[in-house]
Chimera marker file (.cmm) of the C-alpha trace (Angstrom):
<marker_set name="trace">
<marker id="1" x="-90.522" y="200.938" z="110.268" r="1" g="1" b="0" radius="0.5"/>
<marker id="2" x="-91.192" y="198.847" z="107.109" r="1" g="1" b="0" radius="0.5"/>
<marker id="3" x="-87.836" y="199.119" z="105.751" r="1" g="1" b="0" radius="0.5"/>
<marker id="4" x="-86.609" y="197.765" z="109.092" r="1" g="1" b="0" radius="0.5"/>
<marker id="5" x="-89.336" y="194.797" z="109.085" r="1" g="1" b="0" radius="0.5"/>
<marker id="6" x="-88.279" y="194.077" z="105.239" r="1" g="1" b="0" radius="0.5"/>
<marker id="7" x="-84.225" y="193.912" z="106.441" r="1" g="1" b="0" radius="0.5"/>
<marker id="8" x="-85.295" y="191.585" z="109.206" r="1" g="1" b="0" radius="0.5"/>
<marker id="9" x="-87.408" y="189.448" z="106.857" r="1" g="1" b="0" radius="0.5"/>
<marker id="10" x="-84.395" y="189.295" z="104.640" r="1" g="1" b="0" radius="0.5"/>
<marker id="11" x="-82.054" y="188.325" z="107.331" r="1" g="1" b="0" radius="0.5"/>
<marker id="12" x="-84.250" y="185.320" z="108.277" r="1" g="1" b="0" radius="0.5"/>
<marker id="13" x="-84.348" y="184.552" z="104.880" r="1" g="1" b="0" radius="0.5"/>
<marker id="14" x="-81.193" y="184.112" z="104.075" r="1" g="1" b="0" radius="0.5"/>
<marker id="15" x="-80.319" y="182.496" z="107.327" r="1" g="1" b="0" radius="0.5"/>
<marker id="16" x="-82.839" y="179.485" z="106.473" r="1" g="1" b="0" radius="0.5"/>
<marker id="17" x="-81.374" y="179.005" z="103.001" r="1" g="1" b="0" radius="0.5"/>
<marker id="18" x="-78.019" y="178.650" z="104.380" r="1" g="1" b="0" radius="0.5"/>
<marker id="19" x="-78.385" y="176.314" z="106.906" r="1" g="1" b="0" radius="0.5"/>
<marker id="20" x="-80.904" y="174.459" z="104.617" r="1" g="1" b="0" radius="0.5"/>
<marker id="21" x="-78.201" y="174.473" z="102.424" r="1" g="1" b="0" radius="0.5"/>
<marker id="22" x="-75.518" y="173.542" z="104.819" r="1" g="1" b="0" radius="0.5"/>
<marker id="23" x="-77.993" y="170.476" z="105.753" r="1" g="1" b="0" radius="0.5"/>
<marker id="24" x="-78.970" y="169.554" z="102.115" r="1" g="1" b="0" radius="0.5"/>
<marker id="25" x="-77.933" y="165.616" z="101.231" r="1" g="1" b="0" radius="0.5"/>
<marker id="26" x="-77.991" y="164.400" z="97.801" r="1" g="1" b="0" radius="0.5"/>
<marker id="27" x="-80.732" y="162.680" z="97.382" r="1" g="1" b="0" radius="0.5"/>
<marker id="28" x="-80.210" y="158.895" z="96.247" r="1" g="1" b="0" radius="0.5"/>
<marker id="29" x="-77.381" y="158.545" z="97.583" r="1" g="1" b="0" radius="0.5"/>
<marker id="30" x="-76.318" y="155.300" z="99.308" r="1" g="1" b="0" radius="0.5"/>
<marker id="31" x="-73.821" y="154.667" z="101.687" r="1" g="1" b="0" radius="0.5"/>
<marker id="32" x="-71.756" y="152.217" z="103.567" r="1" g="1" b="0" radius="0.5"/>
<marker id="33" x="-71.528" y="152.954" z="107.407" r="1" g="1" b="0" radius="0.5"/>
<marker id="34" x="-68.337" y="151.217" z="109.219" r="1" g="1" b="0" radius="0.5"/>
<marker id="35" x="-68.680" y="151.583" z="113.171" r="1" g="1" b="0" radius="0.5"/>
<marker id="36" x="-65.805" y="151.278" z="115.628" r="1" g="1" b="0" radius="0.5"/>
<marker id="37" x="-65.544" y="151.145" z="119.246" r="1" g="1" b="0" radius="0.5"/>
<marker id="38" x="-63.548" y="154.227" z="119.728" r="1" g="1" b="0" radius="0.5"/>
<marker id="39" x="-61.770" y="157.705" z="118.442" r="1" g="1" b="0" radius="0.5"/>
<marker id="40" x="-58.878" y="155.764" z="117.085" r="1" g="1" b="0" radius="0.5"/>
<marker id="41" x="-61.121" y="153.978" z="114.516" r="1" g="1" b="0" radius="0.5"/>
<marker id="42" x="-59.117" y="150.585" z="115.167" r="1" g="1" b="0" radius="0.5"/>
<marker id="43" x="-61.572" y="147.994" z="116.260" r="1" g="1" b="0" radius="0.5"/>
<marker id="44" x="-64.931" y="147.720" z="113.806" r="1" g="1" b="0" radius="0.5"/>
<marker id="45" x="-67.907" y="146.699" z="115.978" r="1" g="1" b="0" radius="0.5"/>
<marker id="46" x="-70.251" y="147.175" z="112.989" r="1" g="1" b="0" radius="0.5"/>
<marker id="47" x="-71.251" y="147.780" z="109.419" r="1" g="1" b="0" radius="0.5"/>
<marker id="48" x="-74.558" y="148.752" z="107.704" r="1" g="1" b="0" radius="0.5"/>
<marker id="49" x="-75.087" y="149.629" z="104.131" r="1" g="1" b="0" radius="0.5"/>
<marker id="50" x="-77.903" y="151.744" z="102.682" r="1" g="1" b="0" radius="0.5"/>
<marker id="51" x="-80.646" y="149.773" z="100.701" r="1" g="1" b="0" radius="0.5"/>
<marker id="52" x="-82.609" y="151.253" z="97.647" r="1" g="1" b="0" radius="0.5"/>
<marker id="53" x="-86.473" y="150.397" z="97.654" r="1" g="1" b="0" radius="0.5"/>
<marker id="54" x="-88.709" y="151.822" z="95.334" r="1" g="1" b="0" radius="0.5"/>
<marker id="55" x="-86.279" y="154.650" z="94.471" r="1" g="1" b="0" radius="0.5"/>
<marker id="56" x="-85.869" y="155.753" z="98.445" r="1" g="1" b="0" radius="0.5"/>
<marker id="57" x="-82.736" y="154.951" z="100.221" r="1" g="1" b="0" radius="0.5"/>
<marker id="58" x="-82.710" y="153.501" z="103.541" r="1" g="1" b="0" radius="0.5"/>
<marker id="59" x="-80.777" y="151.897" z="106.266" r="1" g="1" b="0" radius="0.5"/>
<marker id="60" x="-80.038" y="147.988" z="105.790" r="1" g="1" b="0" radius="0.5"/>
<marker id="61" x="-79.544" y="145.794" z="108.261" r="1" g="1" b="0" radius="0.5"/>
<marker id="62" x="-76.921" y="146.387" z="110.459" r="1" g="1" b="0" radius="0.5"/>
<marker id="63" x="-74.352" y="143.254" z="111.320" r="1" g="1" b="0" radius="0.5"/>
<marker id="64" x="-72.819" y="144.025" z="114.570" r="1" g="1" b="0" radius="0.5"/>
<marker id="65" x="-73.443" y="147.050" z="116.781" r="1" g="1" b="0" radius="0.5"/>
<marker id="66" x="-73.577" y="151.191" z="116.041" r="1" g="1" b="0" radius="0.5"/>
<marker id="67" x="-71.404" y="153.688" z="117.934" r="1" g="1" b="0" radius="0.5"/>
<marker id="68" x="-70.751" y="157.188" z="117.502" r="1" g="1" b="0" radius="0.5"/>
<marker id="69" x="-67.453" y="156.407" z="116.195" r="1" g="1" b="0" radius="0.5"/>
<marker id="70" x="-68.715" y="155.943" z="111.779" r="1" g="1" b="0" radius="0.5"/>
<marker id="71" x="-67.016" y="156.326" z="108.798" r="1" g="1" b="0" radius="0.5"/>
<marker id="72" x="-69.532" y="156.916" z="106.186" r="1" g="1" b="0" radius="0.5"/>
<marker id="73" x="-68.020" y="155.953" z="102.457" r="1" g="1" b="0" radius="0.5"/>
<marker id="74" x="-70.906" y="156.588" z="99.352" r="1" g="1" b="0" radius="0.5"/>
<marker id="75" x="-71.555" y="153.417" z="97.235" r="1" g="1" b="0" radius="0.5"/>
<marker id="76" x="-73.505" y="154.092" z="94.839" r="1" g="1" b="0" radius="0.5"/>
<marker id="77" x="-76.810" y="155.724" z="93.882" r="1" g="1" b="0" radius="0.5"/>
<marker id="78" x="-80.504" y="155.127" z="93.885" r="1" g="1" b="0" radius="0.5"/>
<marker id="79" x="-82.669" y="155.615" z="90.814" r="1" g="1" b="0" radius="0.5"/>
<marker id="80" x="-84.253" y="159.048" z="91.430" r="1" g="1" b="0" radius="0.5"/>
<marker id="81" x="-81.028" y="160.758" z="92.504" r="1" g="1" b="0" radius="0.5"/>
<marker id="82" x="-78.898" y="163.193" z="90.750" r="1" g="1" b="0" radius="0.5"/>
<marker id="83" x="-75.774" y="161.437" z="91.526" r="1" g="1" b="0" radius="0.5"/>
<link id1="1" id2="2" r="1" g="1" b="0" radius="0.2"/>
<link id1="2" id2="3" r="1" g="1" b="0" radius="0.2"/>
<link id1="3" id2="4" r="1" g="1" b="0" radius="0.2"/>
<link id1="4" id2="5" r="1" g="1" b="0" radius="0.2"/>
<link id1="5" id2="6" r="1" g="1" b="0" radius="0.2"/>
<link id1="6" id2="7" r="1" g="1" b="0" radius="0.2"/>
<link id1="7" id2="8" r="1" g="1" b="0" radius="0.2"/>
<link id1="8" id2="9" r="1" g="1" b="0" radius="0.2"/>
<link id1="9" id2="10" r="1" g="1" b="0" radius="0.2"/>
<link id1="10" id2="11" r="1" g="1" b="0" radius="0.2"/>
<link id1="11" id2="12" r="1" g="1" b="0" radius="0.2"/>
<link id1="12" id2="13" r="1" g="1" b="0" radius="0.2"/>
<link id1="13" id2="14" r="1" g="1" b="0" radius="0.2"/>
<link id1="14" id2="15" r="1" g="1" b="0" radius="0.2"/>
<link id1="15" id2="16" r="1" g="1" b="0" radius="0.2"/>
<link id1="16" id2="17" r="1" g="1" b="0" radius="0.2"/>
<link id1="17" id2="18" r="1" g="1" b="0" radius="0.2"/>
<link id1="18" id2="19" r="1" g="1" b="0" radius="0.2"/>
<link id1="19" id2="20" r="1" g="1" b="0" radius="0.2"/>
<link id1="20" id2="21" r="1" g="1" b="0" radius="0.2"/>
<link id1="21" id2="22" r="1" g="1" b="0" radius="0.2"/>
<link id1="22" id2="23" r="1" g="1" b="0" radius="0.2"/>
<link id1="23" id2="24" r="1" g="1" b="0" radius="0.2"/>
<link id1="24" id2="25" r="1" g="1" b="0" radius="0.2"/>
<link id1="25" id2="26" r="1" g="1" b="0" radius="0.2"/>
<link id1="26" id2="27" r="1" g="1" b="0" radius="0.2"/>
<link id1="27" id2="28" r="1" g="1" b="0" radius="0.2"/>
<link id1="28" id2="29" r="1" g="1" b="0" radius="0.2"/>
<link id1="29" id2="30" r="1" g="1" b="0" radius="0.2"/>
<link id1="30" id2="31" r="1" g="1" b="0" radius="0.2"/>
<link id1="31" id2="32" r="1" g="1" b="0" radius="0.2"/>
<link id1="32" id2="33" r="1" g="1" b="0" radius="0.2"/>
<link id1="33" id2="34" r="1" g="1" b="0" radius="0.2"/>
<link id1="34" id2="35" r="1" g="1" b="0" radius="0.2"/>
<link id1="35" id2="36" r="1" g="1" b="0" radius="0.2"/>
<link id1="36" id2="37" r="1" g="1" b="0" radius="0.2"/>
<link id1="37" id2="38" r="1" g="1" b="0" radius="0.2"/>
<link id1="38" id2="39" r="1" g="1" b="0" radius="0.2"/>
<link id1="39" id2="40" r="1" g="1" b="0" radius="0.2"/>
<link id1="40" id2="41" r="1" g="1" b="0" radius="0.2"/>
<link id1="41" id2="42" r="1" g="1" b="0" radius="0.2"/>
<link id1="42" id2="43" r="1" g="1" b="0" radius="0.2"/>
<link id1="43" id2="44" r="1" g="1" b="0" radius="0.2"/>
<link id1="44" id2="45" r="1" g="1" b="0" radius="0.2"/>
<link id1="45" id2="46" r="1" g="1" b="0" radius="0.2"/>
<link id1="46" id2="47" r="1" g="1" b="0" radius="0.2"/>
<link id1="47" id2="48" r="1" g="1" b="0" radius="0.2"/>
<link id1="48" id2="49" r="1" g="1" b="0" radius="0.2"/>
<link id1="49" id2="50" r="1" g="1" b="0" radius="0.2"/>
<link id1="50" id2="51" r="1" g="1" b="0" radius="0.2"/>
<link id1="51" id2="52" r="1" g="1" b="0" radius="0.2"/>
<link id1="52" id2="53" r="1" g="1" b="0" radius="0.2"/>
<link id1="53" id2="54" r="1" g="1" b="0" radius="0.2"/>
<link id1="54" id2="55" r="1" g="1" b="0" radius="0.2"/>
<link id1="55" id2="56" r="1" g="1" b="0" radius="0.2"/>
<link id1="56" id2="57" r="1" g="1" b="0" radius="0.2"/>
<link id1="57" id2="58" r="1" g="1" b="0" radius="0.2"/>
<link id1="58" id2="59" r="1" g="1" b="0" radius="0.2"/>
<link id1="59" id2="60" r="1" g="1" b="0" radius="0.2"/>
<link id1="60" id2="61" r="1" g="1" b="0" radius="0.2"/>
<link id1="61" id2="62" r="1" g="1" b="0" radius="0.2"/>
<link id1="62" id2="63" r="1" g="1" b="0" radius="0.2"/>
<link id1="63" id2="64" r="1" g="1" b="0" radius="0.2"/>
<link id1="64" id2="65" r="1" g="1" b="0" radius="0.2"/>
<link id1="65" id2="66" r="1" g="1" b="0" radius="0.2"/>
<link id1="66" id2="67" r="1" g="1" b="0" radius="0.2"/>
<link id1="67" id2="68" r="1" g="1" b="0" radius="0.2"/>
<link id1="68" id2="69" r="1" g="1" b="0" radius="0.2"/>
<link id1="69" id2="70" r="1" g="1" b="0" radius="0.2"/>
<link id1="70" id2="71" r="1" g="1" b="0" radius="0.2"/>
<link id1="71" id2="72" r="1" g="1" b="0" radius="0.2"/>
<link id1="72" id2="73" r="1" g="1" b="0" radius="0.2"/>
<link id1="73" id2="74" r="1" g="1" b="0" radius="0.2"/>
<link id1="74" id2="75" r="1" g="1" b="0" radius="0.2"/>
<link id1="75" id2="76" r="1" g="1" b="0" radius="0.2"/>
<link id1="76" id2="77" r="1" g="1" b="0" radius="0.2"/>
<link id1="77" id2="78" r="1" g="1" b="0" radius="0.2"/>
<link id1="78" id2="79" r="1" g="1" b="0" radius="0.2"/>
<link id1="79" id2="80" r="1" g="1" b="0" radius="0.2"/>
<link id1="80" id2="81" r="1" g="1" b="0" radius="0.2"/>
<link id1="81" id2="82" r="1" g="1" b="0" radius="0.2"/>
<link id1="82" id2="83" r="1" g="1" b="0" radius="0.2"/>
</marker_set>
């Protein structure tokens, strides 16, 4: 019975590191969002770029409107990164 709980543990284990893997973004990393109004990425309805404060990254202001339609491009790093 303990060799099957230790299997199981194992399994979970390496379950979580892949999908935290899978999920893992470079941190300091800054990027430029371009938003369009449809699958055909044609017509942009909006862009936001990341903003570094105090070595964090987070969203600037956003000119125009978001959509689920992005193209995200990286632009550049924030102090604290590895990139």
């Amino acid at each position: 019975m303990k060799l099957i709980k230790s299997f199981a543990f194992a399994a979970v284990v390496a379950v979580a590191g892949i999908a935290g893997a899978a999920s893992a973004v470079p941190p300091g990393l800054m990027y430029q969002k371009t938003y369009y109004s449809d699958a055909t990425l044609t017509t942009v309805v909006g862009m936001q770029v990341d903003r570094c404060v105090n070595g964090i990254v987070g969203s600037g202001p956003l000119a125009g409107a978001k959509s689920d339609f992005v193209v995200a491009e990286a632009v550049g790093s924030c102090p604290g990164g590895y990139w």
